[in-house]
N, C-alpha and C positions, 0 to 999 in steps of 0.2 A: 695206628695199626698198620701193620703190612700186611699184605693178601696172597696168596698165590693168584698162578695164573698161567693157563698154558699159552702159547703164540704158535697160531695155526694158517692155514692157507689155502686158498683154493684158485690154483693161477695166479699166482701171485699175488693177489688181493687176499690182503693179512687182516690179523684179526687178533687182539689183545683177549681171550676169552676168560672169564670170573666167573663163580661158581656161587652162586647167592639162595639153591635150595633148603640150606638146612642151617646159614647163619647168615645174616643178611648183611649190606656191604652199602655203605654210605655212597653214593653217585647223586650225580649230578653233572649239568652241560660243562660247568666248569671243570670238573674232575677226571671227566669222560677227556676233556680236549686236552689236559696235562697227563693224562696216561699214552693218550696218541699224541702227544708230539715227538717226534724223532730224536729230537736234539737233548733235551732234561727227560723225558717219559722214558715208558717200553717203545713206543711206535707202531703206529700202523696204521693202516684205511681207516676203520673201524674197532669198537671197544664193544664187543658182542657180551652181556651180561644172562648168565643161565638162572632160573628165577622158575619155584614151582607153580606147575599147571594144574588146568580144572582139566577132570576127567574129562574124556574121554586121552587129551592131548598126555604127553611122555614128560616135557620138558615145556617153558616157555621161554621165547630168546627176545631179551630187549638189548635193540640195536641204537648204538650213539654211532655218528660220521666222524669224522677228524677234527672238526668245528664243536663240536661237541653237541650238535642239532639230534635230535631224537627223531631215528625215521621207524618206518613200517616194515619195511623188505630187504633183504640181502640177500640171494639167490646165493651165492657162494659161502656165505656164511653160514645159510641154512644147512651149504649139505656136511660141512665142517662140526657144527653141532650133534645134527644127527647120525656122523659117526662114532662121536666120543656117546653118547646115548647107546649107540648100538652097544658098542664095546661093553660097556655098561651092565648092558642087561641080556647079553650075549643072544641078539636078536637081527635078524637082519629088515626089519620093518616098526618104524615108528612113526609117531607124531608128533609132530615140533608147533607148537603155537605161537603166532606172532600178533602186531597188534593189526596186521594185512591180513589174518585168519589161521587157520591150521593146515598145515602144509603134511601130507603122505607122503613117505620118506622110505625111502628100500633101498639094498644092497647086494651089489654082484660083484663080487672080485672087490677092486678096489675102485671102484664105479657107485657110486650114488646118485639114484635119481630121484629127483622133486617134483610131486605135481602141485605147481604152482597158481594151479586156478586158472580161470577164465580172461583174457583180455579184457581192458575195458576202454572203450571208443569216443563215447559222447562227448561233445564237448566239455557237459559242468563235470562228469567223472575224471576226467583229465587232472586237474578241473585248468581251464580255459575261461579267462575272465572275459570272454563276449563271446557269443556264437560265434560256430566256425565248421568247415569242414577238417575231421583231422587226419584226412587224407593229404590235405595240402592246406600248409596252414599260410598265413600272410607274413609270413615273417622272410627277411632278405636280409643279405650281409655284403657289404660293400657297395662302391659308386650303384644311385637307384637309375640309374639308364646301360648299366653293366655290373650287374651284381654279380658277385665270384657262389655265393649260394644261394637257394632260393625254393624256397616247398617244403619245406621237413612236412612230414608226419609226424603224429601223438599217437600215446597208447600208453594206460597206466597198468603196469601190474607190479599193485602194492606202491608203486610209486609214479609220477611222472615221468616222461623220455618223449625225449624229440629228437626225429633221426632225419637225418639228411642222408639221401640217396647218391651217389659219386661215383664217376669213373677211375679214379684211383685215392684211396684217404691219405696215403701217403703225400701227397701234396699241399696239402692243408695244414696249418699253421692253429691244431684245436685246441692250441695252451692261451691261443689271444682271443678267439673270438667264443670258448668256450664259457669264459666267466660272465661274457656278456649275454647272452642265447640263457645263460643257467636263471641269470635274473632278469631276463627280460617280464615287461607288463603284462605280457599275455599270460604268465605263469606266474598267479597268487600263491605259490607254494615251493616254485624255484621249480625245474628243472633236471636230468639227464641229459647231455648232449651226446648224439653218437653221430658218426662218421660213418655210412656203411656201403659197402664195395661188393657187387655180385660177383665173383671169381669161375664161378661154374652153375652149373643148375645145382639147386642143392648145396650151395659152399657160396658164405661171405666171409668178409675179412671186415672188422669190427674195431674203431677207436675209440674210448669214452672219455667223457669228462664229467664226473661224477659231479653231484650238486655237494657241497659239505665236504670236499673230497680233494678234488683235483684230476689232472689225469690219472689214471690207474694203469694197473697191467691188465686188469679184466673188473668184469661187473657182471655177475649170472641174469639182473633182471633186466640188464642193455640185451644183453642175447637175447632173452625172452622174447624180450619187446620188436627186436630187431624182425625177427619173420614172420609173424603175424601181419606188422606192418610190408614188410616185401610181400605177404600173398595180398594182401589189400591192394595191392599198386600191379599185382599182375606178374610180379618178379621174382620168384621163387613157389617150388612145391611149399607144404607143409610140413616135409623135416626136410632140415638142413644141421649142415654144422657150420657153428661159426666159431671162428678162429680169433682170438683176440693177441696181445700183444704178449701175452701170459700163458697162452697155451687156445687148446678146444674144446667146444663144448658141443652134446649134440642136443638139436632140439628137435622135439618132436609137439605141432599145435595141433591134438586131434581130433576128428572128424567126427568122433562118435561123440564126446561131450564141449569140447570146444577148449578143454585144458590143455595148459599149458605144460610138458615134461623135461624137464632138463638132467642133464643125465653128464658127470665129467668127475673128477678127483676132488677128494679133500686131504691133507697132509698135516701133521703135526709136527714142528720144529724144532721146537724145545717147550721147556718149564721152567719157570723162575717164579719168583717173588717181589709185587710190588713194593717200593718202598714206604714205609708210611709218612713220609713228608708231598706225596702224593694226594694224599685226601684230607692234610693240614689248611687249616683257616681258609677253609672253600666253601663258600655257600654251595 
């Protein structure tokens, strides 16, 4: 069979989307990671599959990585869906369900914003395979009498992320020490790594290294993640924007319920058609 499938974006962070409401679509880790591979596939970060929801929610979005690992959250994905949704139903407010929960979704211009729920801290929600504070966690990278990094913070929304705080990211070499930090022992579930740079009050500058991924151009729930943790450490208000490699994004952690709002572009690229030697003799 071949499928369609539009290929969308949000900062760059691409996204193979499939349309599984109303006839359903053979996937799988394997099928998902032959769709995104670059080189034989469509390509791209992620393989975002649309898939009908329980009321109250619009749409449900199941999300494959590049690896073809099945995650919970995609911040840029989410708002990329809940456009073509909007379009849809010619609405500028929906519901996206994922399997991190149901995300409120609205529309101004060409601006979508997510409330993406509440941070989460503790160490087993992390989750963190030993108690810890995850304000500053034990983890260090390089010689242990001159370590080049050393303290990230955690914070899961919808996913894992471990940020390292820095006076400029541009220095750092996150394509080598990335893959290592994404699987380290302290994180039974892998990892986020991000890089992040206070530029101003209110303004970071953001590198990730997605778990299943790689580096990317952006990651909505590295941003997410990213000021929550800078107000934890004293280092930023509660809205900032942060700037990734791929563009901005604005985030707002607020005060009245503790959610998380993210608020930046979604784009649509083109349309094609998978081929169906794609989802040929794949478990």
């Amino acid at each position: 069979m071949s499928a369609p499938f539009k290929k969308m974006n949000g900062l760059g962070n691409d996204f193979v989307v499939l349309d599984a409401r109303d006839k359903a679509i053979p996937m799988s880790s394997a099928i998902a990671a032959s769709i995104a591979d670059r080189t034989s596939g469509a390509g791209c970060d992620q393989v975002i599959v649309m898939e009908k929801a329980r009321a109250p929610a619009d749409v449900f979005m199941r999300i494959y990585n590049q690896d073809g690992g099945e995650v919970a959250a995609c911040g840029n994905a989410t708002r990329c869906i809940a456009q073509v949704v909007m379009d849809e139903k010619g609405r500028d407010a929906i519901t996206v369900e994922t399997k991190a929960g149901r995300l409120a979704c609205t529309r101004d211009g060409d601006m979508v914003t997510v409330d993406m729920g509440a941070p989460k801290f503790g160490w087993e929600e992390i989750p963190l395979a030993e108690r810890m504070d995850t304000r500053l966690l034990d983890i260090r990278i390089g010689p242990i009498d001159a370590p080049i990094l050393i303290g990230p913070s955690a914070v899961n929304v919808g996913n894992p992320h471990c940020i390292f705080f820095v006076e400029d990211a541009s220095q750092y070499a996150l394509e080598k020490f990335g893959p290592m930090i994404e699987n380290h022992p302290l994180f039974p579930e892998q990892a986020n790594v991000s890089l992040a740079q206070i530029t101003a009050p209110g303004a970071m500058r953001l590198n990730v290294w997605e778990r299943g991924v790689g580096l990317t151009k952006a990651c909505g729930t590295a941003a997410c993640a990213v000021v929550p943790a800078a107000v934890r450490k004293g280092l930023s208000p509660r809205k900032a924007t942060v700037t990734l490699p791929g563009g901005a994004l604005k985030i707002d952690w607020a005060e009245r319920n503790d959610h998380i709002y993210m608020t930046g572009p979604a784009s649509l690229d083109y349309e094609g058609a998978l081929d169906a030697s794609l989802f040929e003799g794949r478990p």
